[in-house]
MIDREN-533991 format. One record per residue (C-alpha): x, y, z. Coordinates in steps of 0.5 Angstrom, whole numbers, plus 500, padded with zeros to 3 digits. Example, Ala and Ser with C-alpha at 12.3 -4.5 7.8 and 13.67 -1.06 7.14 Angstrom:
525491516527498514
! end
This chain:
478661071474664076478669079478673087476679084469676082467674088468680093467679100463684102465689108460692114461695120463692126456694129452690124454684128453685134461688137462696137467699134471701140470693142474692136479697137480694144481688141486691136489693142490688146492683141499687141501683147510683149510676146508676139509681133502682129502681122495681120488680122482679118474677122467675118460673120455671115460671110462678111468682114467686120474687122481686118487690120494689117501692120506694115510692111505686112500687108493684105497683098503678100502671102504670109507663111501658114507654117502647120496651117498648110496641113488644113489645105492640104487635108481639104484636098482630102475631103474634096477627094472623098466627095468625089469618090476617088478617095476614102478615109478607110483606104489603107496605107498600105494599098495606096503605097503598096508599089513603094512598099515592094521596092524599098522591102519595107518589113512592118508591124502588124498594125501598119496593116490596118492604117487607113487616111482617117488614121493620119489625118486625125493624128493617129498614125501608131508611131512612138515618133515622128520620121524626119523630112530628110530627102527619103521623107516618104520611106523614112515615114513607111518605115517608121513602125506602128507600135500601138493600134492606129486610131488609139493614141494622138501623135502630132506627125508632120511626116504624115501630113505630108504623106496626105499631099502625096496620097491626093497626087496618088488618087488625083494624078495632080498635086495638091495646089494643082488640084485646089487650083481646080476644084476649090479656089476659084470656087471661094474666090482665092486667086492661085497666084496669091499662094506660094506653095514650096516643094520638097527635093523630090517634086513633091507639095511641103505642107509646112511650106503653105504661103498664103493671104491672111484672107485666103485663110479666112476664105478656108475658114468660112467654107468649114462653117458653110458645112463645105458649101459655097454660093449654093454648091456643095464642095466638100460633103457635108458630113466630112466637114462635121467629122472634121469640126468634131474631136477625133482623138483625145490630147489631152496628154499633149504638151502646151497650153490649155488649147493644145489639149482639148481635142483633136479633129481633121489637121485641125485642133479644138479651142478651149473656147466653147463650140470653137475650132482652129486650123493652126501653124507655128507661131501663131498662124490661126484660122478660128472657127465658131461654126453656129455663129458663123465667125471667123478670125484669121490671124498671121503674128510672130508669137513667141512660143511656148505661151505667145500665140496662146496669149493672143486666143485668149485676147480673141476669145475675151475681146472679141468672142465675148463682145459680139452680140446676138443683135447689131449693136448701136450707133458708135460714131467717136467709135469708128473714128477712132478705130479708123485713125487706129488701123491707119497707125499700125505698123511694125515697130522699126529697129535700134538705129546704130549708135556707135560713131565714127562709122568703120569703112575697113569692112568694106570689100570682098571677102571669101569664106575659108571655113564655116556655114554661116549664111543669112537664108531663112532658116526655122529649127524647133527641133536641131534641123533648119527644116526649110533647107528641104525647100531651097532651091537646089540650082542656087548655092546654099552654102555661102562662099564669097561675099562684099560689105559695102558700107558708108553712112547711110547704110551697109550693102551685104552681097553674097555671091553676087546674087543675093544682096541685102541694104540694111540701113544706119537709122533702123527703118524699114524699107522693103528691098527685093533680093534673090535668095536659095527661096527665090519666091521669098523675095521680099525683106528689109534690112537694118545695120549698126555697129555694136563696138568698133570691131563688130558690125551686126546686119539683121535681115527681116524676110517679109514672107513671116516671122524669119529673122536672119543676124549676121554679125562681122566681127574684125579679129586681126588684119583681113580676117572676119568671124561671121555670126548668123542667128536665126530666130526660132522665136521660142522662150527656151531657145530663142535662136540657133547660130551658125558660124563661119570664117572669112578672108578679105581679097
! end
């Protein structure tokens, strides 16, 4: 199999495409807004990369969740499906999933008859609402009536974008990353190995659980504005891709920002910036498109909702859109020097080293969890359930039933059952520590530790596969016993984060 490394994108200078490098250096700059954390940033013009800039410990090497970005892989494995005729955008819903249909006695509307892929694709399913992703997923999704005519009304539905992988595993006979193993990343030079792909309970692809290389976004997004064509071959018909750059369905009734409402296309939205497309996941996972400049911007941050990743397409559109030229821009020496010594001063910034003396080694030992679901896995809840739970692997224990604390000046050891174990250090640096967890493909975190007062010791826990922030807090309460605390973070305005709690024994 063709691998990433035969096809090199190549590398030019900001000015070849028309943007200083002291333009691009602001833009950098700028991007860095109080209400995301940058993880990566990758731009290309023509097929060529002008910008790419990464904050450690993210880096170009580690795939970075996609979060609702999934929803564009998995709908390209529809278009490539309808180019090779084994699928259409009319086929109905019903015939696909007649035999599921028969065996759970599904009753539906009389509109479910005419639900077609082009339906769930563009948003458009009829449905008042969206089913949950419980293990019954896909006949909870074909029981959930379709009360307005489908194709009429915008309805942002996960549930029906994760019918679409399993619609190309019905048509394919392999599932979604299987078949874009096959039939488009060795063809845009994305290796499969720099992709995670989580699946649900039943076996089947979670479109929410797409982790991928900021680069192998930029990849997707340089085949769109290619109108589906890469080194001379047509991969995706050409008109599919046009449909999909195109508003579908008009949102401009949807909540959010000014570009959560100026239309909707193929599980991709339009920008408010003129001429501009974007696939987009939570918390600002972005690849944007300006398909007649040929320009692509991938973007992975952790930008706090409702207005974090908002703020930074507005820094891309003011610091970087408007700033490239038509012509390659003039020389720029002090420039690129200065953009250069920028990028090699990115990093995340480090956490609150502890600052409460003397240290506190009494809660140091095993502990067993007498009550309580506290546990420091990822976690993301925007709407009252932790929708990774859906992911975990089900041969690791998710609850947590025993742990150790291990503490001493330098740092505080967190293991839990004995499988899991967590080095979260006094001075608020970051080193990367590998773990095993119920995400075991997830593996890579670092820790820090400090004591808020002498009775409560606090261990965050950063998972270095996105955003996911994990706050164990311990607090002493009488002899042997502990309240334990986990806050993950939602990264949202309202409702930052969500707490688990628990209660444990020391042995």
């Amino acid at each position: 199999m063709e691998r990433k490394m035969d096809k090199q994108l190549e590398r030019i200078r900001p000015e070849e495409v028309g943007i200083s490098s002291g333009a691009v250096k602001r833009f950098l700059e700028e991007v860095q807004h109080d209400k995301t954390e940058m993880h990566g940033v990758m731009a290309a013009k023509d097929g060529k990369v002008f910008l790419e800039a990464w904050w450690p410990p993210f880096g170009k090497e580690y795939p970075h969740s996609c979060h609702s970005m999934g929803k564009s892989y998995v709908c390209t494995a529809i278009g490539i499906a309808c180019t090779q005729g084994l699928l259409s955008m009319d086929t109905r819903i019903e015939d696909l999933f007649a035999e599921e249909i028969k065996q759970w006695n599904i009753r539906q509307t009389d509109a479910f008859e005419r639900l077609c892929v082009r339906h769930v694709v563009t948003m458009t399913n009829g449905m008042d609402h969206m089913s949950e992703l419980t293990d019954d997923w896909i006949c909870q999704y074909l029981k959930n009536p379709v009360v307005f005519e489908p194709g009429s009304t915008f309805l942002y539905n996960t549930a029906g974008s994760c019918l679409l992988a399993v619609i190309v595993k019905k048509v394919t006979g392999k599932d979604v990353f299987a078949y874009l193993s096959e039939t488009l990343f060795p063809k845009i030079g994305i290796d499969p190995d720099s992709i995670i792909w989580l699946k649900f309970h039943d076996g089947n692809i979670a479109e929410p659980g797409c982790f991928s290389l900021t680069e192998n976004n930029l990849r997707l997004g340089m085949l769109y504005v290619n109108e589906g064509m890469w080194d001379g071959e047509q991969i995706i018909d050409r008109q599919w891709i046009k449909d999909a750059l195109s508003v579908q369905i008009d949102n401009s009734n949807w909540p959010g920002g000014k570009d959560s409402h100026c239309g909707y296309g193929y599980q991709l939205w339009k920008c408010d910036y003129p001429g501009t497309y974007r696939f987009d996941g939570g918390q600002g996972q972005f690849c944007i498109m300006v398909p007649e400049k040929k320009l692509v911007v991938a973007i992975n941050e952790g930008g706090i909702e409702p207005y974090g990743p908002g703020r930074t397409l507005e820094k891309v559109y003011r610091y970087l859109f408007d700033e490239i030229g038509e012509e390659p821009a003039g020389p720029d020496a002090e420039g690129e020097e200065a953009l250069c010594s920028y990028l090699f001063s990115l990093r995340i910034k480090e956490d609150q080293p502890n600052q409460y003396h003397p240290m506190q080694d009494r809660f140091s030992g095993n502990y067993r969890v007498t009550e309580g679901t506290a546990t420091p896995w990822i976690g993301v809840s925007p709407n009252g359930f932790n929708f990774f739970e859906s992911f975990y692997d089900l041969s690791k224990k998710k609850e947590m039933d025993e742990f150790s604390l291990a503490v001493d000046e330098e740092k505080a050891v967190f293991m839990v059952d004995g499988y899991a174990d967590f080095q979260a250090w006094f001075d608020g640096k970051i080193r990367v520590h590998l773990t095993d967890s119920v995400l075991p493909e997830l593996n890579r975190t670092y820790a820090t530790a400090r004591f808020l007062d002498e009775d409560t010791l606090e261990i965050k826990i950063h998972w270095i596969a996105g955003w996911f922030v994990t706050i164990m807090t311990f607090h002493w309460e009488q002899d042997s016993l502990l309240s334990v605390s986990a806050s993950k973070n939602i990264l949202n305005d309202q409702r930052p984060f969500f707490t688990d709690y628990s209660t444990a024994k020391k042995e």
